[in-house]
C-alpha positions in Angstrom: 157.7 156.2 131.3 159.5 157.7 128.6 158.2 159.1 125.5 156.4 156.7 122.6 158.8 156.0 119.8 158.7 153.6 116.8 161.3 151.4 115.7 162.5 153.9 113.3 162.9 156.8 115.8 165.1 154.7 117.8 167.2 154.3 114.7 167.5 158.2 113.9 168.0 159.7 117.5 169.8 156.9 118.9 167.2 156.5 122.0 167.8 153.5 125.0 164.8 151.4 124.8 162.8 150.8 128.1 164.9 147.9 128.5 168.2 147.2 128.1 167.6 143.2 127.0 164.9 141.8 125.2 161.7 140.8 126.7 159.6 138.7 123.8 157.3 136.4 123.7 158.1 132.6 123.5 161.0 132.8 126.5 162.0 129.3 127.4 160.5 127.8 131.2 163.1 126.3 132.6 163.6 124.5 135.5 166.1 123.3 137.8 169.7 123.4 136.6 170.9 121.5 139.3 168.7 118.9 138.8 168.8 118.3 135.1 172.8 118.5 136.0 172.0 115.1 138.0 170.1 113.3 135.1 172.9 114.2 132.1 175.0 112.8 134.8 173.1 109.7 134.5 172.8 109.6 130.7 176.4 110.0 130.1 177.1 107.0 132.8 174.8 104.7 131.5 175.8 106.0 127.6 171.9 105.9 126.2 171.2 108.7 124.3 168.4 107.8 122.1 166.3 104.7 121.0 163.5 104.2 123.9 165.9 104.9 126.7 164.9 105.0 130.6 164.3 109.0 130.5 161.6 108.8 127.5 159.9 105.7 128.6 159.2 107.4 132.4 158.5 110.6 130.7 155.8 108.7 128.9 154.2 106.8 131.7 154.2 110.3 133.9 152.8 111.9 131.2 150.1 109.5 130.2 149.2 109.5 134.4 149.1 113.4 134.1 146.4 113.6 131.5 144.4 110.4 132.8 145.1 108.6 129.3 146.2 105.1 128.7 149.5 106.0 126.3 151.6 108.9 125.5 154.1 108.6 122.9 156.8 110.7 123.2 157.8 112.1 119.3 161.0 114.2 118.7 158.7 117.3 118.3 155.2 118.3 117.8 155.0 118.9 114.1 156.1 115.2 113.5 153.8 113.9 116.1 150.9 115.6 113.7 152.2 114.1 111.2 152.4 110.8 112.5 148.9 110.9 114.0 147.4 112.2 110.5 148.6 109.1 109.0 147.9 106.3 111.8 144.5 107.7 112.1 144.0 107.1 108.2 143.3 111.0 107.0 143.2 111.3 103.6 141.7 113.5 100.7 140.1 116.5 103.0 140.6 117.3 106.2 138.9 121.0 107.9 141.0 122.3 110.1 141.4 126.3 111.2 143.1 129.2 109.2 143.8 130.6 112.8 146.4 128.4 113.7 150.2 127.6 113.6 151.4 126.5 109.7 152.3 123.8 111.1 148.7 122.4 111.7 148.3 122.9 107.6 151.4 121.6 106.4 151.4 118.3 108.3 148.4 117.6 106.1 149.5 119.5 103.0 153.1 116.9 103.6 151.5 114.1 103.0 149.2 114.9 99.9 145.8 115.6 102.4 144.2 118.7 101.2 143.6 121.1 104.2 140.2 123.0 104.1 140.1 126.1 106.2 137.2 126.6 108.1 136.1 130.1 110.1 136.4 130.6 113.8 134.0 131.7 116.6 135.1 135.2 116.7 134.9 134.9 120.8 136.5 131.8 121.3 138.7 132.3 118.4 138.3 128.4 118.1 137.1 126.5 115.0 133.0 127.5 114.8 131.1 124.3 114.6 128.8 125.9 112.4 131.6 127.0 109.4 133.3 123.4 109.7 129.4 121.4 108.3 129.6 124.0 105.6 133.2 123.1 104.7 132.2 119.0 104.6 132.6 117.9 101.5 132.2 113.9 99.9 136.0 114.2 100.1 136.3 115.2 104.0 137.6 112.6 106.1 138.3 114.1 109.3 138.7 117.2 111.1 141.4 118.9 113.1 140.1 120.9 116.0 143.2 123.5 117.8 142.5 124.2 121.2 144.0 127.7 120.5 145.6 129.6 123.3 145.0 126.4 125.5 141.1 127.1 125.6 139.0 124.1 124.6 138.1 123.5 121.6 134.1 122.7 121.2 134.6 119.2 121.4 131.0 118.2 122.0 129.9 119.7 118.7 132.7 118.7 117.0 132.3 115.0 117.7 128.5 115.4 116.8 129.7 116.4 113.5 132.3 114.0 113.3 129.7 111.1 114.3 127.3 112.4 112.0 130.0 112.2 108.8 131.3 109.4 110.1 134.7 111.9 110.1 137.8 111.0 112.1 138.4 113.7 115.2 142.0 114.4 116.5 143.7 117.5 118.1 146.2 119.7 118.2 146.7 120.7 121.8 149.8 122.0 121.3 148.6 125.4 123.3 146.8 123.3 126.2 149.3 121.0 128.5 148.0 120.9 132.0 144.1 121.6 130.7 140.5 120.4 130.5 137.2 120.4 129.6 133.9 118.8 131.2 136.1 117.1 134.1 138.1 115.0 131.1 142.0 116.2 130.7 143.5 117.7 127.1 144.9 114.4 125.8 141.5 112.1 126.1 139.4 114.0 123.6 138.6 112.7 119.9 141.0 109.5 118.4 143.9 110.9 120.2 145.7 114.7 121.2 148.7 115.7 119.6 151.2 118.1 121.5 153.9 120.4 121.2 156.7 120.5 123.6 158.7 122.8 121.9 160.9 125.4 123.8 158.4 128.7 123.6 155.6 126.4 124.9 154.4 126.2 128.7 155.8 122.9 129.5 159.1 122.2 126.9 161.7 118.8 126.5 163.6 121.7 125.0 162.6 120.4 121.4 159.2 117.6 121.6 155.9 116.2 121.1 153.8 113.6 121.9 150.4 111.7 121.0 148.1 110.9 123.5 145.1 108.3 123.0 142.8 106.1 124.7 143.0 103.8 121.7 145.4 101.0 122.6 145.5 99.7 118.8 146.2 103.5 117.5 149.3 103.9 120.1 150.7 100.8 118.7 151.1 101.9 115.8 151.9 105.4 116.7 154.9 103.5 118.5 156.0 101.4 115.4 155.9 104.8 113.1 158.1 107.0 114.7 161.0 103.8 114.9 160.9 103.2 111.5 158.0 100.4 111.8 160.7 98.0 113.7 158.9 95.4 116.3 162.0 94.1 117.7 164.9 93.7 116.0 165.5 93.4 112.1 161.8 92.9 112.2 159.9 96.0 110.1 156.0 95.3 109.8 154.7 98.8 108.9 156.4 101.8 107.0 157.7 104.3 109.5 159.9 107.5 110.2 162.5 108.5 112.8 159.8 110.3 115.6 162.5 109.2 118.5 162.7 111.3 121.4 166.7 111.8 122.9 167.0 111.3 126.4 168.8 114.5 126.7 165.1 116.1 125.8 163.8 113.7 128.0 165.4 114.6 130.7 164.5 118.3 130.0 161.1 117.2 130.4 160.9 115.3 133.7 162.5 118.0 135.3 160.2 120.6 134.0 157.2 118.5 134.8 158.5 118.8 138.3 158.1 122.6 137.7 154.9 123.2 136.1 153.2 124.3 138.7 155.7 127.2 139.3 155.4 128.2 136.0 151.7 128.2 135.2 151.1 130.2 138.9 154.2 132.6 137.6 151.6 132.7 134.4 148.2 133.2 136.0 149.7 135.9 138.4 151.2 137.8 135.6 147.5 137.5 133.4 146.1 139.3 136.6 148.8 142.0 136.5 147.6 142.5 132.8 144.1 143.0 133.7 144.3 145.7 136.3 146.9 147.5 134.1 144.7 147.3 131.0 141.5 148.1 133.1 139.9 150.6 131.9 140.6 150.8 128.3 138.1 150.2 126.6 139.0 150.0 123.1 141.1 146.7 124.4 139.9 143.7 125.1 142.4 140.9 127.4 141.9 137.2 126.1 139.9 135.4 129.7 140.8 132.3 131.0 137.9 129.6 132.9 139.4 128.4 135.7 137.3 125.8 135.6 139.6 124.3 132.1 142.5 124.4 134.5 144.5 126.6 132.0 147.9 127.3 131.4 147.6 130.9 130.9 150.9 130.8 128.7 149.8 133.2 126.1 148.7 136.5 127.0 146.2 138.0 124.1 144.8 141.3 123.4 142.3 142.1 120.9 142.4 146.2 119.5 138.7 146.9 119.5 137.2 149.2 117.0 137.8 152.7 117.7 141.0 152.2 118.7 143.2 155.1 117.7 146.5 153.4 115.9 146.9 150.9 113.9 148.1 146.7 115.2 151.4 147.5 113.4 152.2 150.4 114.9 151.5 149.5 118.3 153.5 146.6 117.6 156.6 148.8 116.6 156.3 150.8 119.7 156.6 147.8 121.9 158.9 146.5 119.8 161.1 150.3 120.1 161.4 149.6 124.0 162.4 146.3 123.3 159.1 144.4 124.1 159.0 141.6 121.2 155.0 141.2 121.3 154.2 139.0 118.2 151.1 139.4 115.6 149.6 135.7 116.1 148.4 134.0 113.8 148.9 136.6 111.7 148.0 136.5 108.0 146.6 133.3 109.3 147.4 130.0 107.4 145.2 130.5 104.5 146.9 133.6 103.1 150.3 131.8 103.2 152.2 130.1 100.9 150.9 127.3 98.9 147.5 128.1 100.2 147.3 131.9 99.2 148.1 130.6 95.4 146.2 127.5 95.7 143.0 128.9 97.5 143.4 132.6 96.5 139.2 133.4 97.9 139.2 131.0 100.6 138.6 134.2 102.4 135.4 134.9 101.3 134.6 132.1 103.6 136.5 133.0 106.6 135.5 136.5 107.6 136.1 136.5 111.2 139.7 134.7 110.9 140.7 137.4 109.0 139.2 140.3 111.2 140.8 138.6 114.2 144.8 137.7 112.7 144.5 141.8 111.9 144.0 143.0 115.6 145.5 140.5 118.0 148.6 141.0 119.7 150.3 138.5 122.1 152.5 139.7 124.6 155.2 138.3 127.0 155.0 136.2 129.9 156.3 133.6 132.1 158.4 133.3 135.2 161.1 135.6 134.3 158.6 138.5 133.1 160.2 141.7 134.7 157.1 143.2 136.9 158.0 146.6 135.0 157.2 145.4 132.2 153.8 144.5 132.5 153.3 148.7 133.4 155.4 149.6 130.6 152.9 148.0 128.1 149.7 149.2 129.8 151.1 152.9 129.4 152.0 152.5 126.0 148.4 150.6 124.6 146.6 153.2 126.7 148.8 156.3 125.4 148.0 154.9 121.4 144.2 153.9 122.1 
């Protein structure tokens, strides 16, 4: 391998990086060409493009099959299906969720008025800590937002203890943990209902997409009459709504990736083990572990820099980022030192030590199907030439 250079190197001496196009984290799955060919072939005979057509509703029922649930409701992506599933399930006030997490799992509450209380993380899990969301409960809490982060489970069992206990409403966000499980029940049948992301960088994409899974037949209704506006047939509005509609042409995307999954999440898990024998024996690194037994994904591929670990995140960052490896700093400052919540909670992180430890020495790096093999050495030379 070539010497270690940062960024700014490159810039001065006019260096090639490692490789010639960009390897990053977030590259698209994508199935077969051909066949989503044959279904826009389809779409543009039968001219339905939107509104409930045959692509979405069949996406829906495979889906809902898939994860052993009675509905899935296909939303036009996953931040509006949060949205929508805040509201039906009646959050208000306060709701806990984590500061390690996507913005997006704060702003759908901050959006519509609800006041998002960070609570800590289990520093080995790096999901929410049962113990830090009962000190966050306040008269105002009514529910609680668990994030099955990387696709791990969340703790659901102590989570709905809790919830019972408060008599607190318990959704998801699984937008890290299509295909997964936990206890022998499948991520979409946990707490009211699941809440996904199907958004291009994650394991299973409609190229842009979401969806709300529940148990609760009542709860999928209305899920249903939200994202269409609140229409029940036509000229017939009987609850305030949005526009959650899923296209077919997204549709379409999905069925034929569903087809594919498999492919990618073995491309995934053989790449994790490629990781672990290159990192082996570094001991100021620590590789994010997968259970087999939660069926995972093994989309996102997470390294922790241990104490004692000679260079700083950043600059390890910059060196990947010199050979044109795009690893990412997730979910880094974490949500709580963002704006509006930096300015509006400016010591919330008095009370989330380990969140903030954790968004300062995690790095995520590529993966997926069309991960060059070199690449994977590439890394493991430069972490163990800057630890």
């Amino acid at each position: 391998m070539k010497s270690i250079r940062t960024a700014s190197d490159l810039a001065i001496h006019g260096a090639p990086p490692a490789f010639a196009e960009i390897v990053h984290v977030g590259r698209p799955n994508m199935g077969s060409r051909a066949r989503f060919g044959e279904l826009v072939a389809r779409i543009f005979e039968n001219r339905w493009v939107t509104n409930h057509g045959p692509y979405v509703l069949e996406l829906e029922e495979r889906l809902a099959e898939r994860m052993g649930v009675r509905h899935c409701v296909c939303i036009c992506n996953g931040t509006l299906a949060l949205e929508i599933a805040i509201r039906a399930v009646g959050l208000s006030g306060e709701v806990i969720v984590p500061s390690y997490t996507f913005i997006a799992t704060a702003h759908a509450l901050s959006w519509q008025g609800i006041t998002p209380v960070f609570a800590d993380i289990d520093p080995v899990t790096h999901n929410l800590d049962p113990a830090a969301v009962r000190r966050m409960i306040t008269p105002r809490t009514s529910g609680i937002i668990g994030v099955h982060l990387w696709g791990r489970p969340a703790p659901h069992a102590e989570l709905a203890e809790i919830a019972r206990e408060h008599r607190l409403q318990l959704i998801y966000d699984a937008a890290h943990a299509f295909g997964g499980s936990l206890d022998g029940i499948r991520i979409g049948g946990l707490g009211r209902c699941e809440v996904f992301s199907f958004h291009a960088t994650k394991v299973y994409n409609t190229f842009e997409g979401g969806a709300v899974a529940t148990n609760d037949d009542e709860l999928a209704q209305t899920v249903r009459l939200m994202r269409n506006f609140g229409f029940s047939g036509y000229d017939n509005v009987i609850y305030p709504g949005t526009n959650g509609k899923m296209t077919e042409i997204c549709a379409a995307m999905g069925l034929v990736n569903l087809e594919c999954l498999p492919q990618f999440v073995a491309a995934n898990r053989a790449n994790h083990q490629r990781y672990q024998r290159a990192f082996d024996g570094i001991a100021q690194l620590a590789l994010l572990d997968y259970d087999p037994a939660h069926s995972p994904n093994y989309q996102y591929i997470v390294i922790e820099l241990l104490p004692g670990y000679a260079t700083p995140r950043d600059q390890v960052v910059a060196a990947l980022n010199a050979e044109n490896i795009l690893a990412r700093k997730y979910f880094w400052p974490g949500c709580h030192r963002m704006q509006p919540y930096r300015g509006l909670y400016p010591h919330a992180g008095l009370m989330l030590p380990h969140t903030q430890a954790l968004a300062d020495r995690v790095i995520v790096l590529p993966n997926g199907p069309e991960l060059p093999e070199a690449c994977i050495g590439t890394i493991a030379d430069i972490v163990r030439l800057l630890a």
